[in-house]
FILUM-927534 format. One record per residue (C-alpha): residue in three letters; chain; residue number from 1; x, y, z. Coordinates in Angstrom, 3 decimals. Layout:
<rs>
<ALA A NUM <X Y Z>> ...
</rs>
This chain:
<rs>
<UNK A 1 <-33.940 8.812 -9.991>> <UNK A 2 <-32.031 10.354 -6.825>> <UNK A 3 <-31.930 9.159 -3.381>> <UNK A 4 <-30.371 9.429 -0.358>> <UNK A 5 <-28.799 6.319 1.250>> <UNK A 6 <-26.652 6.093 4.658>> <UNK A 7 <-22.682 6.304 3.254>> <UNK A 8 <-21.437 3.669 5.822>> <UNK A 9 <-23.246 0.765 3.629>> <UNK A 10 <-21.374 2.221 1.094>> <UNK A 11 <-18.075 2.454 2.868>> <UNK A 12 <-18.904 -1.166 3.836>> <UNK A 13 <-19.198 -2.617 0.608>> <UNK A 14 <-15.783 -0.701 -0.427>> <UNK A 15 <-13.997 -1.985 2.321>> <UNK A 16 <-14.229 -5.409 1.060>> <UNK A 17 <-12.392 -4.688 -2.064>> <UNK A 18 <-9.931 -2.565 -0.124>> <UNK A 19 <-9.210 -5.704 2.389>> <UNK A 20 <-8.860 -8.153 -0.479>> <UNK A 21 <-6.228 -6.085 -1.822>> <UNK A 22 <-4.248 -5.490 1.237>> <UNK A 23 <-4.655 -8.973 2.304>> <UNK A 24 <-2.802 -10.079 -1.232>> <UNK A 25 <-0.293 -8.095 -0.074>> <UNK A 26 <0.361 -8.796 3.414>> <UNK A 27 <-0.225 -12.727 2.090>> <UNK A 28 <2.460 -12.445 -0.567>> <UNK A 29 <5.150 -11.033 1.987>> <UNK A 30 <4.988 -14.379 4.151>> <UNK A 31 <5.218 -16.447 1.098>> <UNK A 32 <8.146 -15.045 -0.432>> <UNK A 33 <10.272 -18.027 1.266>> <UNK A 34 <7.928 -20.091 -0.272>> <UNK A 35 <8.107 -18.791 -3.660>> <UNK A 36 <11.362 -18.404 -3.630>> <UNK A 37 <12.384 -22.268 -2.739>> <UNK A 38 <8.932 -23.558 -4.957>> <UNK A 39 <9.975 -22.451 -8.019>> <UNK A 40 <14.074 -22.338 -7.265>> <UNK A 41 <14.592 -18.860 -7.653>> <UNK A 42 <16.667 -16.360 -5.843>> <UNK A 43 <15.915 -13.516 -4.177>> <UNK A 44 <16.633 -11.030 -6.727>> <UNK A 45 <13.601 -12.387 -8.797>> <UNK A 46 <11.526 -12.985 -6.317>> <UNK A 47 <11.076 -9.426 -5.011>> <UNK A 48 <10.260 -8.504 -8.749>> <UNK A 49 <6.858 -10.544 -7.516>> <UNK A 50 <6.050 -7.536 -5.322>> <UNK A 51 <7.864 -5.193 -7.179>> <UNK A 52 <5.693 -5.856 -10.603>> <UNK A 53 <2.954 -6.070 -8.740>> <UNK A 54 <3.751 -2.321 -7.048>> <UNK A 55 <4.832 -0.856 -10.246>> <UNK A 56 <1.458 -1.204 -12.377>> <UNK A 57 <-0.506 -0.593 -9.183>> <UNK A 58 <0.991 2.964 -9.333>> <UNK A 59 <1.647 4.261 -12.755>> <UNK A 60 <-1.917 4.413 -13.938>> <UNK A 61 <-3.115 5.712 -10.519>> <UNK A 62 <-2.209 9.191 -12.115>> <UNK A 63 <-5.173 8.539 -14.533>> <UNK A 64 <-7.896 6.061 -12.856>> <UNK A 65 <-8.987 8.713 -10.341>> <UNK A 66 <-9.836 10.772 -13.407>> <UNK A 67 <-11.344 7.788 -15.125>> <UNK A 68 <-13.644 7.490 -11.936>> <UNK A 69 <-14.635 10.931 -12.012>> <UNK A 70 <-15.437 10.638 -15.686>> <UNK A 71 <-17.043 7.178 -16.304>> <UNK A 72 <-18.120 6.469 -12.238>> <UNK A 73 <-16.416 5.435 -9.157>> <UNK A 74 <-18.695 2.683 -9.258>> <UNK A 75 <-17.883 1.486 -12.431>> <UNK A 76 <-14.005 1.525 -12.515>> <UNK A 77 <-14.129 -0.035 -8.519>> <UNK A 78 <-16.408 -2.923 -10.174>> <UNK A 79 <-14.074 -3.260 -13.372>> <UNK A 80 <-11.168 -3.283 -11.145>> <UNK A 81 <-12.416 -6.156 -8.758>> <UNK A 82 <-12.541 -8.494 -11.980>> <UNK A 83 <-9.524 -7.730 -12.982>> <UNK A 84 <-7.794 -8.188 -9.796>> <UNK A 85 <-9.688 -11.546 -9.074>> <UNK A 86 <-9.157 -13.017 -12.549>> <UNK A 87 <-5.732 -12.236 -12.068>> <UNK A 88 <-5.658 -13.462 -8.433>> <UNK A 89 <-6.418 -16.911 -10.018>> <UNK A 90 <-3.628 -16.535 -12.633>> <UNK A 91 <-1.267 -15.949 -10.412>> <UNK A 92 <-2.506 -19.395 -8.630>> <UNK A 93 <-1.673 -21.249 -11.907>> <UNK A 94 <1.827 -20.220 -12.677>> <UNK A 95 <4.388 -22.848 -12.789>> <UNK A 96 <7.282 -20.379 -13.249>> <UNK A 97 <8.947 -17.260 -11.341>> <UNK A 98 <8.277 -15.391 -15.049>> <UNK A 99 <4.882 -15.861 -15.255>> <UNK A 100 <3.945 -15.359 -11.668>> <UNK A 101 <5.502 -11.831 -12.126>> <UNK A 102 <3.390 -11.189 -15.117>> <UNK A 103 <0.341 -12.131 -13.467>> <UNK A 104 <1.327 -10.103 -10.579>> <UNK A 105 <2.005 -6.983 -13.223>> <UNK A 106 <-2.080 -7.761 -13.772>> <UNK A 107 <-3.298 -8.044 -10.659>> <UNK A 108 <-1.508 -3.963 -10.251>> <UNK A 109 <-3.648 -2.906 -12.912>> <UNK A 110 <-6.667 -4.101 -11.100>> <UNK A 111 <-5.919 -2.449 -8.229>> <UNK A 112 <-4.950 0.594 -9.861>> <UNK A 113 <-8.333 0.418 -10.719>> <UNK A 114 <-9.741 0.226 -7.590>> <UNK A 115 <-7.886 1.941 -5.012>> <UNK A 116 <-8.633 5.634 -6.009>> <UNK A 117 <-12.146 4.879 -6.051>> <UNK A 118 <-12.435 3.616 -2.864>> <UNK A 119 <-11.203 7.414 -1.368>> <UNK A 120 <-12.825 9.443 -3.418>> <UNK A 121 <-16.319 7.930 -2.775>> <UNK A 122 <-15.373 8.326 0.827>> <UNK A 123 <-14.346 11.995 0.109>> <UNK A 124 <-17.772 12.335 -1.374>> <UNK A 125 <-20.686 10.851 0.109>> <UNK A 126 <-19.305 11.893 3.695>> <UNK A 127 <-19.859 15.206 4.818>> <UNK A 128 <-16.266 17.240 6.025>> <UNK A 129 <-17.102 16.585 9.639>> <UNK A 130 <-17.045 12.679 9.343>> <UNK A 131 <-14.776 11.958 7.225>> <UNK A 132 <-11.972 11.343 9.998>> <UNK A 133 <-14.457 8.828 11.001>> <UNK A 134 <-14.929 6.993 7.870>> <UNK A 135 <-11.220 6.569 7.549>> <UNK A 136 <-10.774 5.325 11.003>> <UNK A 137 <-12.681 2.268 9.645>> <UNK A 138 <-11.207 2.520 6.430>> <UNK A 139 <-7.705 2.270 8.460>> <UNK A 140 <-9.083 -0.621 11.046>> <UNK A 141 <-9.555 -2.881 7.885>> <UNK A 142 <-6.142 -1.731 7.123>> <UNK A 143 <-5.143 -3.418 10.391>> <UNK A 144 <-7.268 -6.821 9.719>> <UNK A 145 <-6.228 -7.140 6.481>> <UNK A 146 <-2.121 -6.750 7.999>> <UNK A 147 <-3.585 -9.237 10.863>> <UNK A 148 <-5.583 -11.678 8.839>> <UNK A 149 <-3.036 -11.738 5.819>> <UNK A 150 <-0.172 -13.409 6.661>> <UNK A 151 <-1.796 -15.686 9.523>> <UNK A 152 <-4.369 -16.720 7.141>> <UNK A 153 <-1.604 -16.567 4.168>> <UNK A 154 <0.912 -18.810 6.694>> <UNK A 155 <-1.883 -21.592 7.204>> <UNK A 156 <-2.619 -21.665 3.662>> <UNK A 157 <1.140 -22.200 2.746>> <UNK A 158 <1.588 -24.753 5.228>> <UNK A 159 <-0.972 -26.864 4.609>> <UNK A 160 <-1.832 -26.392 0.574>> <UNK A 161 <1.235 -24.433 -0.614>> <UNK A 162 <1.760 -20.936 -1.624>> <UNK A 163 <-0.671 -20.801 -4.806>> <UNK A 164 <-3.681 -21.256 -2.352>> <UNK A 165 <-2.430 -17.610 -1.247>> <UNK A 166 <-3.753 -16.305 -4.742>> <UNK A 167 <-6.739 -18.786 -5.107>> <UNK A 168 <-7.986 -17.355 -1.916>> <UNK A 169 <-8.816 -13.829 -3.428>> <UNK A 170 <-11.194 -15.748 -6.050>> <UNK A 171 <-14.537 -16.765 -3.444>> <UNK A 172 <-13.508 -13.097 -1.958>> <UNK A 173 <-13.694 -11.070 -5.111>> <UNK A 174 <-16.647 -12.562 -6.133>> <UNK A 175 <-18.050 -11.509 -2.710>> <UNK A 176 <-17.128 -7.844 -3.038>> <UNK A 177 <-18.149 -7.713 -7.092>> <UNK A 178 <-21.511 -8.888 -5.701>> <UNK A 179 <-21.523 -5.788 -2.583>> <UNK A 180 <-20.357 -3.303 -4.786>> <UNK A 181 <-22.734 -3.760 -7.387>> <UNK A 182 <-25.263 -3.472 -4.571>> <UNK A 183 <-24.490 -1.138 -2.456>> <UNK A 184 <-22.184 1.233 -4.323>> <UNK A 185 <-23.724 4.300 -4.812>> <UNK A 186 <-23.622 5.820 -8.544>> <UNK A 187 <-22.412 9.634 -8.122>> <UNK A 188 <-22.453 12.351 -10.198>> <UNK A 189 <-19.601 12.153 -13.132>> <UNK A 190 <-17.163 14.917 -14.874>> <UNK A 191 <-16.357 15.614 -18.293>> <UNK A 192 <-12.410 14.891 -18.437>> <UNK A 193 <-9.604 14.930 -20.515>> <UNK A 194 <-6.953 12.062 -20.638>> <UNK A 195 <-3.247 12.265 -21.351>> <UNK A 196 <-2.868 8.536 -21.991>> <UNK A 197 <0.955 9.574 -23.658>> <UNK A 198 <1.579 11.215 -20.686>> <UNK A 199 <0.671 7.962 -18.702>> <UNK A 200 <3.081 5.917 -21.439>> <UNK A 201 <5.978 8.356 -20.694>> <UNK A 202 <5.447 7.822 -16.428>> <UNK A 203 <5.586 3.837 -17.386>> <UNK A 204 <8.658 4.363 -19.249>> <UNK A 205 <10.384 6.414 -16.589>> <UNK A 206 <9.492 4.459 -13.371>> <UNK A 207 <10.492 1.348 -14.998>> <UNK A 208 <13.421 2.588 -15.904>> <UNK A 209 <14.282 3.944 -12.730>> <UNK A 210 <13.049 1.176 -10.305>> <UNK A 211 <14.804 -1.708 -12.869>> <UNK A 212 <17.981 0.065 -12.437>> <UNK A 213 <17.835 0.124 -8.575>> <UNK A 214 <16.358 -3.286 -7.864>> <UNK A 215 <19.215 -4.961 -10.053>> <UNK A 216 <21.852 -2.783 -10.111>> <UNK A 217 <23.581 -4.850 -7.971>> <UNK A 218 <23.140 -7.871 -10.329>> <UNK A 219 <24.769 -6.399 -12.950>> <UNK A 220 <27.363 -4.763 -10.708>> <UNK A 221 <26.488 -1.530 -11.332>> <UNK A 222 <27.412 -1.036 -14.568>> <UNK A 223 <27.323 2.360 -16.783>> <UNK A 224 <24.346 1.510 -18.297>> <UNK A 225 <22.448 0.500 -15.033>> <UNK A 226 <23.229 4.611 -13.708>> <UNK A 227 <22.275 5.350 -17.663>> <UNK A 228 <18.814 3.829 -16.685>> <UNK A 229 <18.232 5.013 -13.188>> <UNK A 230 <19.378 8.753 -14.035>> <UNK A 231 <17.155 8.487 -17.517>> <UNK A 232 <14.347 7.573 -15.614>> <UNK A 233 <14.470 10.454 -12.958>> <UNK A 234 <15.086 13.248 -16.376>> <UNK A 235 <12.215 11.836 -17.976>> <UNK A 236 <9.606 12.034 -14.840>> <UNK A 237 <11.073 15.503 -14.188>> <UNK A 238 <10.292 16.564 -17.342>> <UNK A 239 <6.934 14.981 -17.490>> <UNK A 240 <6.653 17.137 -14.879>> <UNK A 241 <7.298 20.274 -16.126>> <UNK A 242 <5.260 19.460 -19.185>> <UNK A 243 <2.373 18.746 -16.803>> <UNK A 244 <2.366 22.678 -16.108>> <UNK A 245 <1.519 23.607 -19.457>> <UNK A 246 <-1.025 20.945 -19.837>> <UNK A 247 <-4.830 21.914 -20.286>> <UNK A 248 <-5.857 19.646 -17.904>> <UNK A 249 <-2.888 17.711 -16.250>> <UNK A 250 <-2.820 14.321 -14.794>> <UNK A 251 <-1.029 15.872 -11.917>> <UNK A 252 <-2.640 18.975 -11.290>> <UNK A 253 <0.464 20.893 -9.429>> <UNK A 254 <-1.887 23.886 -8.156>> <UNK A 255 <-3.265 21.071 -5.548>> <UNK A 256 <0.363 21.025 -4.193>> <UNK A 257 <-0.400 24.466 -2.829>> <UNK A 258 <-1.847 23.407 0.163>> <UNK A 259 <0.519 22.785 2.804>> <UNK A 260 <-1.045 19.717 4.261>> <UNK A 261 <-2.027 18.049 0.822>> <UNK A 262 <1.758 18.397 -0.440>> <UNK A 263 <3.267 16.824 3.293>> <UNK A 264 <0.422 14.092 2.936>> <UNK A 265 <2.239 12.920 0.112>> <UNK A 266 <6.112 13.325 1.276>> <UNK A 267 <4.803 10.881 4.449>> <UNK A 268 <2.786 8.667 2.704>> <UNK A 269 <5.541 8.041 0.018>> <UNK A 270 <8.033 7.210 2.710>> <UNK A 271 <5.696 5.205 4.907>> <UNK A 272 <4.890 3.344 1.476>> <UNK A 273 <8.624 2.701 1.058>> <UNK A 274 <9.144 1.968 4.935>> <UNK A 275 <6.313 -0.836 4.889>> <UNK A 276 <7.474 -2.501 1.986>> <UNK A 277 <10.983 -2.246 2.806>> <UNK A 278 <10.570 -3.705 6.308>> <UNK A 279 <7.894 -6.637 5.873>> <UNK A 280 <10.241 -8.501 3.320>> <UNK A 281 <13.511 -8.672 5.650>> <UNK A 282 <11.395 -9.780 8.562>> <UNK A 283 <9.792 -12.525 7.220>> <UNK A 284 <12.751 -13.849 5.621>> <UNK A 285 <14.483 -13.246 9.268>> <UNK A 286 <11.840 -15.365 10.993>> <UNK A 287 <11.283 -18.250 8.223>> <UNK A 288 <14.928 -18.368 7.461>> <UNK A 289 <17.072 -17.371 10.973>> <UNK A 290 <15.010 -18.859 13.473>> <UNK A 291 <12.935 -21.929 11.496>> <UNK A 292 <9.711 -20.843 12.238>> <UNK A 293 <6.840 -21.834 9.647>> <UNK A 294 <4.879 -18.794 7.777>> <UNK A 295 <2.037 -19.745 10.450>> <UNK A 296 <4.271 -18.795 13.398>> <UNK A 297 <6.145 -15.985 11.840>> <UNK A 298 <2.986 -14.420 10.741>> <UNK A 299 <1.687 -14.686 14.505>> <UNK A 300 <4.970 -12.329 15.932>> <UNK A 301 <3.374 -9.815 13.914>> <UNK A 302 <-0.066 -10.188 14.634>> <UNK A 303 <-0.267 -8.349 17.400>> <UNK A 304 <0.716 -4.879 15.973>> <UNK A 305 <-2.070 -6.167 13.579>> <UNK A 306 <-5.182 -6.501 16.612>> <UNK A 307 <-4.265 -3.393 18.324>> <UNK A 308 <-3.721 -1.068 14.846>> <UNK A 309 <-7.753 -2.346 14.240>> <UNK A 310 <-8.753 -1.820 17.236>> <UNK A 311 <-7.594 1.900 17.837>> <UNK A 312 <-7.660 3.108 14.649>> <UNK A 313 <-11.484 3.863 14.742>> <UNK A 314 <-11.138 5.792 18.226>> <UNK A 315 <-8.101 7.727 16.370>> <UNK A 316 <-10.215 8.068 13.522>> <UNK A 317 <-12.878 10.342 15.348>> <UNK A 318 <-10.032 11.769 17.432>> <UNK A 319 <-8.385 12.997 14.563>> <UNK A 320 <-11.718 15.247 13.371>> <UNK A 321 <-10.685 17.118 16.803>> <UNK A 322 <-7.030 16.931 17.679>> <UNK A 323 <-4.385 18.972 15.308>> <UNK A 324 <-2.879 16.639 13.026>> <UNK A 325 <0.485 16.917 13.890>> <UNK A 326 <0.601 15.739 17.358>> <UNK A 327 <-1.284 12.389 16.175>> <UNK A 328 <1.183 11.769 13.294>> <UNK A 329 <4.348 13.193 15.081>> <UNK A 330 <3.489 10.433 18.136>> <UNK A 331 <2.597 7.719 16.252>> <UNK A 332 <5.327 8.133 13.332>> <UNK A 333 <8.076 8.320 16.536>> <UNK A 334 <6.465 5.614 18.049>> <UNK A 335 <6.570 3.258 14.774>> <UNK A 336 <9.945 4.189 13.905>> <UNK A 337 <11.436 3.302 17.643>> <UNK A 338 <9.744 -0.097 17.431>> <UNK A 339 <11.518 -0.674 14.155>> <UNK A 340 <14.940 0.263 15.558>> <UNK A 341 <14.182 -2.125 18.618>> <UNK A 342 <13.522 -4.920 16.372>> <UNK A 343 <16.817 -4.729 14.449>> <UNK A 344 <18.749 -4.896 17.388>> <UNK A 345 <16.241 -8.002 18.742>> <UNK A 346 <16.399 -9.799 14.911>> <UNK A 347 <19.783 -12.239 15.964>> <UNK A 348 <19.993 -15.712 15.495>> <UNK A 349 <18.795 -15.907 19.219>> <UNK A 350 <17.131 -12.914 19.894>> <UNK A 351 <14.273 -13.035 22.124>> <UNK A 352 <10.467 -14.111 20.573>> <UNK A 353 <8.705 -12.682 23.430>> <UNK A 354 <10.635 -9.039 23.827>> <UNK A 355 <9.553 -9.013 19.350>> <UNK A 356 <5.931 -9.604 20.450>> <UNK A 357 <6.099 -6.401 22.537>> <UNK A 358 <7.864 -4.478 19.839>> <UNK A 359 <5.011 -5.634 17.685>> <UNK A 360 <2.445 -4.223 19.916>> <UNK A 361 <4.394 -0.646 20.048>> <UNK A 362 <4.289 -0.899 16.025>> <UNK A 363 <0.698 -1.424 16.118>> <UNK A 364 <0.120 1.730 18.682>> <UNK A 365 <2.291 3.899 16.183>> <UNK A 366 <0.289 2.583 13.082>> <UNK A 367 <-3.449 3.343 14.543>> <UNK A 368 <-2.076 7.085 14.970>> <UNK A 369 <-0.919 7.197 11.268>> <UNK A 370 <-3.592 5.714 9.154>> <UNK A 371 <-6.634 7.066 9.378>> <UNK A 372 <-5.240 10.430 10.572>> <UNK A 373 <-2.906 11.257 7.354>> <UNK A 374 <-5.280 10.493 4.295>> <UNK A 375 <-8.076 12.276 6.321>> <UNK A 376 <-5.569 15.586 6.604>> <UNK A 377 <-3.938 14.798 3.117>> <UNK A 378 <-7.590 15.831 1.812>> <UNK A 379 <-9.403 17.117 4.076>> <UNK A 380 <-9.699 21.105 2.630>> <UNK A 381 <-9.671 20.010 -0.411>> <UNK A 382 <-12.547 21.239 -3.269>> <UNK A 383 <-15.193 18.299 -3.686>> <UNK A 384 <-14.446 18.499 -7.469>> <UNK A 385 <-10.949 17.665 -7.229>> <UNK A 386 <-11.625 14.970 -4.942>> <UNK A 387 <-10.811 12.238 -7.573>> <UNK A 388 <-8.026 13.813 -8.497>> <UNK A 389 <-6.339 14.584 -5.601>> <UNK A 390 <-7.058 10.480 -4.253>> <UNK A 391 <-5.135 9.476 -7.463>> <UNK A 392 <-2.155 11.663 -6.646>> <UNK A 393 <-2.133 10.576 -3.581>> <UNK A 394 <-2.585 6.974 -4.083>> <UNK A 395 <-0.101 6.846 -6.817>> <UNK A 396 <2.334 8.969 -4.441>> <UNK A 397 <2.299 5.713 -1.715>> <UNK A 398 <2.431 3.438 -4.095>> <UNK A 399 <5.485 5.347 -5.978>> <UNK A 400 <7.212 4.930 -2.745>> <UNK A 401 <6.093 0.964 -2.119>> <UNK A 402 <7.618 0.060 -5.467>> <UNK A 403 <10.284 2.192 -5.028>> <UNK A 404 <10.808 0.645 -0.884>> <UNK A 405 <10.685 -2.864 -3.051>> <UNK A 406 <13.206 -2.231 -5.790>> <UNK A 407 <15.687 -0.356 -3.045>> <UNK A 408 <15.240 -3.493 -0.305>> <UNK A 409 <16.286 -5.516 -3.002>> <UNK A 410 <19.418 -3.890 -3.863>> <UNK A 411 <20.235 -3.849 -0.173>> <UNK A 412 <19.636 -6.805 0.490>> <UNK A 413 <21.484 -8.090 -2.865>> <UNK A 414 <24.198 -5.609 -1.588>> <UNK A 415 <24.507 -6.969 2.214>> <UNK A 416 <23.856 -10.509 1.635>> <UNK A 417 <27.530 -10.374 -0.506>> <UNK A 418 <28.988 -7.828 1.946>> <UNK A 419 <28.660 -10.552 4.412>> <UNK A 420 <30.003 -12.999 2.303>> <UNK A 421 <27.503 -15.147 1.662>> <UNK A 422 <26.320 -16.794 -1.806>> <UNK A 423 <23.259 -15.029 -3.636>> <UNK A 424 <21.488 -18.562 -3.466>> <UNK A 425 <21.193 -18.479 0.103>> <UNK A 426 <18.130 -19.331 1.344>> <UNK A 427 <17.001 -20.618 -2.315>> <UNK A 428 <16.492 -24.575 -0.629>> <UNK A 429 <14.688 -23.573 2.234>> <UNK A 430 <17.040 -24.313 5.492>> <UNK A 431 <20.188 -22.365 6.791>> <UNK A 432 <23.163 -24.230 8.182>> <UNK A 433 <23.876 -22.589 11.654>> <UNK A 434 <26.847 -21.006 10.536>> <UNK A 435 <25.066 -19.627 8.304>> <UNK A 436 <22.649 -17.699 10.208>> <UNK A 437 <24.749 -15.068 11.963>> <UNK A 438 <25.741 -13.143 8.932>> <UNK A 439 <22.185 -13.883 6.963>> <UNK A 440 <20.633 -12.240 9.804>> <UNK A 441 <23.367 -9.046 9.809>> <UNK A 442 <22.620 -8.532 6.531>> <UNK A 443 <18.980 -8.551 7.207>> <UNK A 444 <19.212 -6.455 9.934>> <UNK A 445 <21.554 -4.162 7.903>> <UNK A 446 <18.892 -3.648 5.413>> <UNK A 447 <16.079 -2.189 7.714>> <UNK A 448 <17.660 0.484 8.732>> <UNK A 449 <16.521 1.644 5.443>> <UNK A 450 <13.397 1.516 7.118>> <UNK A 451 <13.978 3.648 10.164>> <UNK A 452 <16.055 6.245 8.174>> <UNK A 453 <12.357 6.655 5.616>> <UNK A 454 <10.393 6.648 9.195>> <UNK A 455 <12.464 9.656 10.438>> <UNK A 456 <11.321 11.382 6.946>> <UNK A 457 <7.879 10.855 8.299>> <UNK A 458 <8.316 12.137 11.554>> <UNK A 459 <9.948 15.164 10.273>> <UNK A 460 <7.227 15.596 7.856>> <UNK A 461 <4.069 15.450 10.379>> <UNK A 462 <5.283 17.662 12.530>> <UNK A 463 <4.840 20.442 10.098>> <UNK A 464 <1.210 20.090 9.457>> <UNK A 465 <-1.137 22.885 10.079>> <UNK A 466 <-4.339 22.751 11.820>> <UNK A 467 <-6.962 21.688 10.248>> <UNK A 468 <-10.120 24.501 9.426>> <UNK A 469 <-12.731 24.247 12.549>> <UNK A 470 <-15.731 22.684 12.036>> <UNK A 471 <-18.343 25.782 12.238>> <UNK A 472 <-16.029 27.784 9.646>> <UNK A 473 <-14.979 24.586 7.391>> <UNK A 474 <-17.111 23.726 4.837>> <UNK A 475 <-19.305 20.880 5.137>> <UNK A 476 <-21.210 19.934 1.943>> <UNK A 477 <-24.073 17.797 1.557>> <UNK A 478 <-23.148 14.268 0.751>> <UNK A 479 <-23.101 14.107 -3.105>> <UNK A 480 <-26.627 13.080 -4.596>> <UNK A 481 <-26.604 9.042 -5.513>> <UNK A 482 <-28.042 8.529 -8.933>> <UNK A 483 <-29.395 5.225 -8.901>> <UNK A 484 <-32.079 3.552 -10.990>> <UNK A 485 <-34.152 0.692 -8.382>> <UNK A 486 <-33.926 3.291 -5.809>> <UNK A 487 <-34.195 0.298 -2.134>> <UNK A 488 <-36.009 1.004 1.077>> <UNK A 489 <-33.452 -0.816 2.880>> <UNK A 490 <-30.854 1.780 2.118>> <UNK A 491 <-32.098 4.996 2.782>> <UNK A 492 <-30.252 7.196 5.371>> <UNK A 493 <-31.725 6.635 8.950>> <UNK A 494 <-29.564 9.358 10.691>> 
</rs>
């Protein structure tokens, strides 16, 4: 039976799942300290935590959009949920760096289940002229999640130690399994196609490639290490050239065609890479440099947090009005200026209050990026290529996350020795004062990988196009909900 129900239950239920997964990850960034000195590892291993976790997040992104438009959002976002929680509570258990990565390389696969879902659903029970809307609250849970994750996360670690980061997501999946089952609608499916081989072959090649950056300076950069790095960039580009001939590609390169789609994904792969490649030297600046527990460290970034959530709604709506590239341009300047302030703030003495300001500009530049660049990524996009299109550009951010990971790694690898310090540093916990000068310059060396990706961005958004108006866009129905125990409680009161 078919009924109509009001999308923002919907949209409700989804964020949920969405926040649980950004809140692992904004979690696991203040704990890597923790990790590192709980289980005696280095740093080197312990970035493979977020690294494993980033690489089978995005290689099978290419093919769970499809799988949602064949089998059901619903289904796949539900599937994923379990996963991701089951694995939330492995990763809880470990006792070893090894296994905590391989529970981590789970918990990836459940959210590769889930994160395509969640944007395509949006793309389709919203009508065009709302859409910038629904992601300005899909991008204000972005900002709890980043405000409520490592605050939360810090307490935890403090008080119960860093597994009760992981056995936190448990009580919360359960939460959004039960929401999503309710309030989920089930749309329409597609008859698809999979090129699982094809999906094999990406595996291969990322792996390859982000193995031989992340610990290419372990093995001092040895033949083999380039052998790996330049093998896996042949073997995506041919994959990619093989996807042209393909009946019905994973990648379908035709969506590249439109302008804003294809500059979507150049920003939101560098912004992936920025994010990832500026949380982890931070933290470690602020837990390691200046003694302050993952509780306080977590709280210097909380306010870019409080004010990304509370304008991203208003940008949200503002961005169904205003032309894209004056939002993105502002707020991609904006973020990437309060990321060059903070590197020269981030000495062994630099000053607390003067960060908490630079954290407030971050979180003015964020609200303006958010919301506004998945809404214009796929915004004139066909309805039927919604699910595709979310995949690509899912997989696309989370390409450049893992790819952010591996490369802060091998800078900070890189620096750390430059500076002449031990790759054990940091491993027990404490620095010695003498210590701290050069840990912190080779810190603050390694984010200006971040600013250098944020320029990308801001070079990127300024080329967007304006989107179609309103009266001559199209602006389809929202897609009919199939649904069995059609509920009273849920039918659409605008």
């Amino acid at each position: 039976m078919t009924t109509e129900r009001n999308p923002w239950w919907a949209l409700g239920a989804l964020c949920v799942g969405y926040f649980m997964i950004l809140l692992d990850m904004t979690i696991v960034a203040v704990a890597n300290p923790a990790i590192m000195t709980g289980l005696h590892t280095d740093m080197s291993k312990v970035i493979w935590v977020t690294s494993a976790y980033l690489l089978t997040f995005a290689v099978p992104l290419l093919i769970t959009g499809r799988l949602g438009d064949r089998f059901g959002q619903k289904y796949l976002y539900l599937g994923g949920l379990a996963v991701f929680t089951l694995a939330s509570l492995w990763c809880g258990l470990a006792g070893d760096i090894g296994t905590l990565i391989a529970a981590r390389a789970v918990q990836g696969l459940g959210a590769a289940l889930m994160a395509p879902q969640t944007m395509a659903v949006i793309g389709r029970i919203f009508p065009w002229d709302k859409r910038g809307a629904a992601m300005g609250v899909w991008g204000g849970i972005a900002g709890i999640a980043t405000l409520i994750g490592p605050i939360f996360g810090g307490a935890l670690i403090d008080n119960g130690g860093w597994q009760w980061i992981f056995y936190v997501n448990v009580p919360i999946g359960l939460i959004a399994l039960a929401l999503g089952a309710w309030l989920v609608p089930l749309l329409p499916t597609n008859e698809h196609r999979f090129d699982v081989p094809g999906v094999i072959v990406v595996a291969i090649g990322m792996s390859a490639l982000v193995f031989g950056i992340q610990e290419g300076n372990v093995y001092h950069w040895a033949a083999w290490v380039w052998a790996l790095i330049i093998g896996g960039l042949v073997v995506l580009g041919l994959y990619l050239a093989y996807q042209r001939n393909h009946a019905e590609p994973l990648v379908p390169l035709g969506l590249f065609r439109n302008r804003n789609f294809s500059l979507g994904n150049v920003a939101t792969g560098a912004l992936g890479a920025a994010m990832t490649a500026q949380m982890v030297p931070s933290y470690f600046y602020l837990q390691a440099v200046r003694d302050l527990s993952p509780t306080r460290a977590a709280l210097v970034f909380a306010p870019m947090a409080v004010v990304s959530a509370i304008l991203s709604p208003v940008v949200g709506k503002l961005s169904d009005k205003v032309a894209p590239r004056y939002l993105l341009t502002f707020g991609f300047g904006v973020f990437t200026l309060a990321v060059l302030w903070f590197v020269f703030l981030a000495t062994p003495d630099g000053s607390i209050p003067l960060m908490l300001v630079m954290s407030v500009v971050c979180g003015i530049g964020s609200s303006c990026i958010w919301a506004p660049l998945p809404a214009t990524a796929l915004r004139s996009l066909p309805l039927a290529q919604m699910g595709a299109a979310s995949g690509i550009y899912n997989t696309t951010r989370q390409v450049g996350s893992v790819l952010g990971s591996a490369g802060i790694g091998a800078l900070l690898t890189a620096r750390i020795s430059a500076h002449g310090l031990p790759a054990s540093v940091g491993e027990t916990g404490r620095l010695a004062d003498a210590v701290k000068a050069p840990y912190a310059s080779a810190l603050t060396d390694s984010l200006y990988l971040t600013v250098i990706l944020l320029v990308v961005c801001v070079v990127t958004a300024i080329f967007f196009t304006l989107p179609a108006p309103a009266a001559a866009a199209p602006a389809p129905a929202p897609a009919p909900v199939v649904d069995e125990q059609p509920r009273a409680d849920l039918a659409d009161q605008h």
